[in-house]
C-alpha positions in Angstrom: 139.2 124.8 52.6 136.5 126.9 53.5 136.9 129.1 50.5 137.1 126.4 47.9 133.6 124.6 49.4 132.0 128.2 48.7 134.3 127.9 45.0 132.5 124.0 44.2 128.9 125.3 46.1 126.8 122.1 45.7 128.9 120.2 43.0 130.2 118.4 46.2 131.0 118.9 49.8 134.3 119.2 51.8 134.7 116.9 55.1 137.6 115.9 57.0 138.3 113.1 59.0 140.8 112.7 61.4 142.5 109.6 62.4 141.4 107.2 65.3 143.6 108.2 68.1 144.3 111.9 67.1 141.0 113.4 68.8 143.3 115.5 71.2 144.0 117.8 67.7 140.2 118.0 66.6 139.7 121.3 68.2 143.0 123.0 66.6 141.7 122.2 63.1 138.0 122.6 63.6 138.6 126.0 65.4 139.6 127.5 62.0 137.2 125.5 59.6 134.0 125.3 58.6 133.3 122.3 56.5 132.1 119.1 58.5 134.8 117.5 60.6 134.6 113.3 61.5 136.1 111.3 64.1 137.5 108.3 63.4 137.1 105.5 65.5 138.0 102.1 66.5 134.4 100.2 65.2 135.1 102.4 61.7 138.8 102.4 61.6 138.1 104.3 58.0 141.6 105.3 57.6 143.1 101.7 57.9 140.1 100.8 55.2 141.1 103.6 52.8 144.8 103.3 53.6 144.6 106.8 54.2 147.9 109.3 54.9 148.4 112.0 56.4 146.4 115.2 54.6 145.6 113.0 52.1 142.4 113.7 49.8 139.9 111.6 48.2 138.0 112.7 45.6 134.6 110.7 44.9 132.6 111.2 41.8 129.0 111.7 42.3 128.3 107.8 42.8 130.7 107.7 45.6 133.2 106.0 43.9 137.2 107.1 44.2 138.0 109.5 41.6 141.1 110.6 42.6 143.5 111.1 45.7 145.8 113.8 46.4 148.9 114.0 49.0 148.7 117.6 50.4 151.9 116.9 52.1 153.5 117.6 48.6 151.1 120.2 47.3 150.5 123.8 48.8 147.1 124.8 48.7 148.7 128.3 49.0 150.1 127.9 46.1 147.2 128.8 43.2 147.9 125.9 40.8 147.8 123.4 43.4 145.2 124.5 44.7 143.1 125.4 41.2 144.1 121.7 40.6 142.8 120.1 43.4 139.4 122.4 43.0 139.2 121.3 39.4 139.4 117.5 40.0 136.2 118.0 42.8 134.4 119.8 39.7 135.0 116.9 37.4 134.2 114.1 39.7 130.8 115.6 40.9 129.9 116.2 36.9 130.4 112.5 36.3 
């Protein structure tokens, strides 16, 4: 992920936020990342207000709104049309 922030530069910004109750894993992923990492927690409880999955993605346009959401649990960001897919839908949603 750290490689595609540097791909969108300021057309938008990378974060992830892990569930409430999963802070015990925090260090794993945010020992091999760079872009901003959130906690959950119980007064947010964002996951529940998304309906959020497991490495799923939200995409926002540049109002905040939801432009798009994608399940990286059937995408491999290995994989150079997943991940030039996922990159290009970040691109259009911060020009709109």
């Amino acid at each position: 992920m750290d490689t595609m922030q540097q791909e969108i530069g300021d057309s938008g910004t990378l974060l992830g936020v892990n569930a409430y109750g999963y802070e015990d894993s925090n260090d794993t992923f945010t020992s091999s990342a760079d872009i901003p990492w959130l906690q959950d927690n119980m007064s947010a409880l964002a996951w529940e207000a998304w309906n959020a999955d497991w490495r799923d993605v939200y995409i926002l346009d540049s109002q905040g709104r939801l432009y798009a959401t994608i399940d990286l649990n059937s995408r491999d960001l290995g994989y150079e049309p997943d991940y030039n897919e996922l990159r290009d839908l970040i691109l259009e949603a911060a020009a709109r």
